[in-house]
C-alpha positions in Angstrom: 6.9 51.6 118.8 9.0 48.4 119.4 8.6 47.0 122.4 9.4 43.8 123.8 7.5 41.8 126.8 8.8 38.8 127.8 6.1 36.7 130.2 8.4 35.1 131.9 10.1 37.9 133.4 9.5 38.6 137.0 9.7 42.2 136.5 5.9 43.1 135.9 4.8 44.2 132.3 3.8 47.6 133.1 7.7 48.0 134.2 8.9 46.2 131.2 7.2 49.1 129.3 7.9 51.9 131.2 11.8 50.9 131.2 12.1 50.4 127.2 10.3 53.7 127.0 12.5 55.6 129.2 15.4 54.0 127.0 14.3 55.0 124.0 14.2 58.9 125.7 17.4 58.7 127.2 19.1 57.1 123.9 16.7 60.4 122.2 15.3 57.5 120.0 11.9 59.4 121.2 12.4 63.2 121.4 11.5 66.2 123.6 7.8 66.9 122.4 7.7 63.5 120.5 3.8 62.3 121.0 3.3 58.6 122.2 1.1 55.8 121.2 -2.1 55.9 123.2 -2.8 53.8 125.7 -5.3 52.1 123.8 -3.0 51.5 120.7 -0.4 50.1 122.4 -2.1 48.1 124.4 -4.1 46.7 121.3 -0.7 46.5 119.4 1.0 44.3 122.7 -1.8 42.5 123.3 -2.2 43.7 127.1 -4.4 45.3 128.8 -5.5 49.3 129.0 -4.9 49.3 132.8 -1.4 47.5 132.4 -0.4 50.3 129.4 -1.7 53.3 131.9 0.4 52.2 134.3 3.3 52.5 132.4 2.1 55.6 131.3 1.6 56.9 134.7 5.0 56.1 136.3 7.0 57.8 133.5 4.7 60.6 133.8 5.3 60.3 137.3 9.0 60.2 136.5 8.8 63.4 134.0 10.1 61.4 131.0 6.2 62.6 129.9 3.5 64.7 130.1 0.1 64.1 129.1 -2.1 66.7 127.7 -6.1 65.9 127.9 -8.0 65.4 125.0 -4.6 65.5 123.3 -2.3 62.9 124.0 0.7 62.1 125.7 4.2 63.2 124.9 7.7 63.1 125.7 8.4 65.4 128.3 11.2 68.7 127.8 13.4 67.3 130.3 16.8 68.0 129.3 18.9 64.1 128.0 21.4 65.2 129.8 19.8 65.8 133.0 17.9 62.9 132.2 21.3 60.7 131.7 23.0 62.1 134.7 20.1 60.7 137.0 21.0 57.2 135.5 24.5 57.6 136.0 24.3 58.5 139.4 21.7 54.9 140.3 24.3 53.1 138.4 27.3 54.9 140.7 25.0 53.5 144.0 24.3 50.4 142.7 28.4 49.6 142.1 28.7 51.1 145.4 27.1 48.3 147.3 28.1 45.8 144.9 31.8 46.9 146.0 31.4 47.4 149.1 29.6 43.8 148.9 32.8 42.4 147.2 35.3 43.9 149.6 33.2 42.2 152.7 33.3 39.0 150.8 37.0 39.3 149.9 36.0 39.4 145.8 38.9 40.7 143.7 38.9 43.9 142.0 39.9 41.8 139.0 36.8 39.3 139.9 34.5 42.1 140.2 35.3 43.5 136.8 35.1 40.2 135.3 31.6 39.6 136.3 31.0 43.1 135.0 31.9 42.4 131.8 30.0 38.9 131.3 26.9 41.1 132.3 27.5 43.9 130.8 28.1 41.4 127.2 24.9 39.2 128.1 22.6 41.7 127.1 24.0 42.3 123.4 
């Protein structure tokens, strides 16, 4: 599994996982039933440490993007994408929320807003 941890983030590594990985379900790059690394695999292949990769593990199952099965493994959960993609949308409706509500306080353009929604939306190809 590609991942990517950058150590100068300040979001912590166990997040940095847990976010790619939920990615990766919501774009169905990993599929309903799909089995995951374990723990010890992927923390051997990122060079981290067990407690760092359970953690990850634990808030997605926490989540339900997975479900772990003792003995067995731990897989991507049944949740339905679409359910799954209509959670997201709705944090991203909140989130533009305050921002707007922000911009209208401070007297920021609709035209400004947008603008700085597209240079961050672009940064991140």
């Amino acid at each position: 599994m590609n991942i990517i941890i950058s150590n100068s983030s300040n979001i912590p590594i166990y997040e940095q996982i847990k976010e790619q990985i939920k990615s990766k379900i919501i774009s169905n790059e990993l599929k309903a039933g799909e089995m995951l690394p374990s723990i010890r695999s992927l923390a051997k292949d990122l060079r981290i440490s067990v407690i760092t990769t359970k953690n990850a593990y634990e808030g997605l199952e926490q989540e339900g993007y997975v479900e772990t099965i003792v003995a067995k493994g731990t897989y991507v959960a049944n949740k339905n994408v679409e359910i799954i993609r209509e959670e997201q949308l709705q944090k991203v409706e909140n989130l533009i929320d305050t921002a707007v509500s922000i911009a209208k306080i401070s007297k920021i353009s609709k035209e400004e807003l947008q603008s700085m929604i597209d240079i961050l939306y672009e940064e991140d190809k």
